[in-house]
C-alpha positions, 0 to 999 in steps of 0.5 A, a space after each residue: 709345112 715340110 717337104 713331102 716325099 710323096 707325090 709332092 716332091 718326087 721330083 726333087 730326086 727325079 730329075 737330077 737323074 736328067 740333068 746333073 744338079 748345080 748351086 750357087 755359092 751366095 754371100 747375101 746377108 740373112 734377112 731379119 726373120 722373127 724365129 732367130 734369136 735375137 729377135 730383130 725389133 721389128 717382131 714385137 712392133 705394134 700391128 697396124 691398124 685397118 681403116 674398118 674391118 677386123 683390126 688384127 688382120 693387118 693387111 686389107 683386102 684386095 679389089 679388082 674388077 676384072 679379075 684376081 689371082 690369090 697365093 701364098 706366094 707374090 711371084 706366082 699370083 704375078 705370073 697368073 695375073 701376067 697370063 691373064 693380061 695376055 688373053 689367058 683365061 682364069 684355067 691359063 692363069 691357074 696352071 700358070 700359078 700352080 707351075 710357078 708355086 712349084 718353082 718358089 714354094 716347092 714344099 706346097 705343090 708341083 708338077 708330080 703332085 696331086 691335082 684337084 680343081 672345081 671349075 665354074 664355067 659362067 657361060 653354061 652355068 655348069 660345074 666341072 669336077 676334076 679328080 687327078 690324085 695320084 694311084 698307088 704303084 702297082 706293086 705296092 701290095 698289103 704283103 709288100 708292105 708288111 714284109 717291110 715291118 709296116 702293119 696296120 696300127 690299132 692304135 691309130 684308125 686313121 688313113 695312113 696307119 701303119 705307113 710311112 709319112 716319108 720315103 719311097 713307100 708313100 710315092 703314089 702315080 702322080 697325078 699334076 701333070 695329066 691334070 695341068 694338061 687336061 684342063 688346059 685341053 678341056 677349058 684353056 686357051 693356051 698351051 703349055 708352050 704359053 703357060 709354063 715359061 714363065 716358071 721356066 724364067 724364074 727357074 733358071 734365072 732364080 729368085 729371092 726365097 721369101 722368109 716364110 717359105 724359107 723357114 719351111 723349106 726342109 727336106 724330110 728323112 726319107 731313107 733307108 727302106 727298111 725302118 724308115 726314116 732316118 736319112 735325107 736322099 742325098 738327090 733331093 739334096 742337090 736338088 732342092 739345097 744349096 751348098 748342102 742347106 735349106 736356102 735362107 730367106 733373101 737367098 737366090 734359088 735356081 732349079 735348071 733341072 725343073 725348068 728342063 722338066 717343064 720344057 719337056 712338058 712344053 714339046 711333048 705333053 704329058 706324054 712326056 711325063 708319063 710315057 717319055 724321059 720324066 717317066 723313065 727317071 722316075 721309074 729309075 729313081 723309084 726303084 733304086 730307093 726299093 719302089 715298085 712304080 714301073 712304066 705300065 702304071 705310069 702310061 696307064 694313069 688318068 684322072 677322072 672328071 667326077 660329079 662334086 659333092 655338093 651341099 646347101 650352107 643357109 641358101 649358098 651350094 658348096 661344091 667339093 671333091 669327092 672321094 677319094 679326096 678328103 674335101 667332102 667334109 667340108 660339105 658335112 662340117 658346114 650342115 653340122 654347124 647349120 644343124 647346131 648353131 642355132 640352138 648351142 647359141 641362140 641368135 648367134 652366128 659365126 660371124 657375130 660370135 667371131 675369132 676372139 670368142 672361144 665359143 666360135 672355135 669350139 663349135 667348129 672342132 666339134 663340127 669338124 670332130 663329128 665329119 672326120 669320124 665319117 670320114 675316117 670309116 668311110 671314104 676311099 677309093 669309090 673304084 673299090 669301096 662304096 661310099 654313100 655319099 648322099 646319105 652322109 651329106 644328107 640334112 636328115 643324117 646331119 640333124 640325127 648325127 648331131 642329136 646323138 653324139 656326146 661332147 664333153 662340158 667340162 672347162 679346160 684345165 690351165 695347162 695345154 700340155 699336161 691337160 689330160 683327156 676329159 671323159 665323154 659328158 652326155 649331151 649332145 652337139 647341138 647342147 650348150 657347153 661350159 669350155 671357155 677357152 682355147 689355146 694358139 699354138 703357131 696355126 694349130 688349135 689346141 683344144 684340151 677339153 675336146 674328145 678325140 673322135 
């Protein structure tokens, strides 16, 4: 993971335009982690054991009867647990988390992100769809961008080709705030007075950045303009650095400037954020990088309550977002592996195959190939594009998709990186392979013998 100069960090330059940004000089000592060299001897200690269940999830699951809060992050699960505690209800508490992760893990989410939710409402039985992803600004045109030496790459026929991955140009309308906001209106029973102090707490008074966080906490390049990217913003520097650095693991971190953003957001809404102060640092802030957000698009934008793509896996409904959102995979990815399964390996299910079987994985990256070829050609922004949804997510589309596209059967050569890409055999998905094997490296799967889609 790294900081993502899009809608997700935007405010890492914002809001040092509100207030001047301050850190703290620290001499705690540097935590044992496992990527230093030497490694501390805890590293290569044996893993230990679970009373039942897979051995090499070494930590067991959590139970609660009345309810529970998951993250990557043990101070936001705390404070959504807090919120409920105190008569919150899980859309409290999930707001509450969300404001919190932005505070200890700012590379993952925040306040000027994108915002989806899939909210189950018990007592009606009702599903409630929320799609608040950001907008690009409006003066971010086709002739705009190809003045500024981006163009269409053929190369690359994916989402994103020829763009930026950083800087000014991938900073769309943000979308968190009118989100956190709507939903709390629509389903909540606090507000954001409630719901928002006790990341401000955490904010001011400043917290132990734990190790993994720590080590995925740098800024990307973001800078110039033209040629992007070769240099940090030296706002988003001051802001989210101490002394200059990426704080280390066990290093108290402070973000007053976050914690006054989420105060104006306590007093005015999210018209404080997209009509008020926040909205004119931002505006500010982007145009002195060479953006083109002005205020319009930023008092114009909402999200929009939006009907879930929805899909069948052996008797459970799976609810996602839809499009614009890249979720309704997802929903395609499962009706493959229910097409194929049964006849790549009779009387196998994923849970009898299991991680350790390579077969497992080869399975769902063939699944997964064939949905974001789909995704690829035809999701977009449903206010200018159709997308048949329906169809795609169809069992009858699932069964001929599969039948007719080709997967290789050769096994994987010995070395992932010299690996060359193996040439398209003729069977289909749902055909036995002979690939046994696969490599980790870090989370990423790498699967040489796979055809590119």
């Amino acid at each position: 993971m790294e900081f993502n100069i899009t809608t997700r960090a935007i405010l890492a330059a914002v809001i040092c335009l509100t207030v001047a940004s301050r850190a703290w000089p620290q001499a705690d000592p540097v935590l044992s982690v496992c990527n230093t060299d030497p490694k501390p001897a805890a590293c290569t200690a044996v893993r230990g054991d679970r009373a039942d269940g897979w051995a090499a999830q070494s930590r067991t699951e959590v139970m609660a009867p009345h309810g529970i809060v998951t993250t990557s992050q043990p101070l936001a699960a705390q404070v959504g647990l807090q919120i409920m505690a105190n008569g919150g209800n899980a859309i409290d508490a999930a707001v509450a988390t969300a404001a919190m992760l932005n505070v200890v893990e700012p590379e993952s989410t925040g306040v000027a992100a994108d915002m989806f939710a899939v909210i189950y409402v018990a007592r009606e039985g009702k599903v409630y769809t929320l799609s608040s992803s950001g907008t690009a600004p409006s003066g971010a045109t086709l002739e705009r961008l190809n003045m500024l030496g981006h163009r269409w790459d053929p190369n690359n026929w994916g989402p994103g080709s020829g763009m930026p991955r950083y800087g000014i140009l991938a900073v769309t309308v943000p979308g968190s705030a009118w989100g956190w906001d709507e939903v709390l209106r629509r389903f909540g029973t606090k507000t954001f007075k409630e719901v928002l102090q006790p990341a401000i707490d955490y904010a001011e008074n400043g917290f132990p950045v734990s190790q993994r966080i720590a080590n995925d906490w740098h800024l990307p390049y973001a800078l110039p303009l033209r040629n992007c990217c070769t240099e940090l913003d030296p706002d988003s520097v001051k802001n989210w650095y101490i002394n200059g650095k990426p704080p280390f693991a066990g290093q108290i971190f402070r973000n007053p400037d976050l914690a006054k953003t989420f105060r104006l957001l306590q007093s005015g809404g999210r018209d404080a954020f997209y009509k008020g102060e926040i909205a004119r640092a931002i505006v500010a802030k982007s145009t002195a990088l060479g953006g083109t957000m002005t205020l319009e698009d930023l008092a114009n934008y909402q999200g929009e309550w939006v009907e879930a793509a929805v899909s069948n896996y052996h008797g459970y409904d799976v609810f996602e977002l839809p499009p614009p959102s890249q979720a309704w995979a997802v929903n395609e990815t499962l009706n493959i592996l229910e097409a194929c399964l049964p006849k790549w390996a009779p009387g196998e299910t994923l849970a009898s195959l299991g991680p350790r079987n390579p077969k497992y994985w080869h399975l769902m990256v063939e699944a997964k190939k064939l949905a974001y070829r789909d995704l690829y050609a035809f999701n977009g922004d449903p206010n200018f594009s159709k997308i048949p949804l329906d169809r795609l997510l169809s069992k009858p589309y699932t069964r001929r998709r599969s039948a007719t596209t080709s997967i290789p059967t050769r096994p994987l050569p010995p070395d992932p990186d010299q690996a060359p890409i193996l040439p398209r055999a003729t069977q289909s998905c749902c055909q036995p392979r002979t690939a046994k094997a696969t490599w980790f490296r870090g989370s990423t799967v790498t699967c040489r013998c796979l055809v590119p889609a």
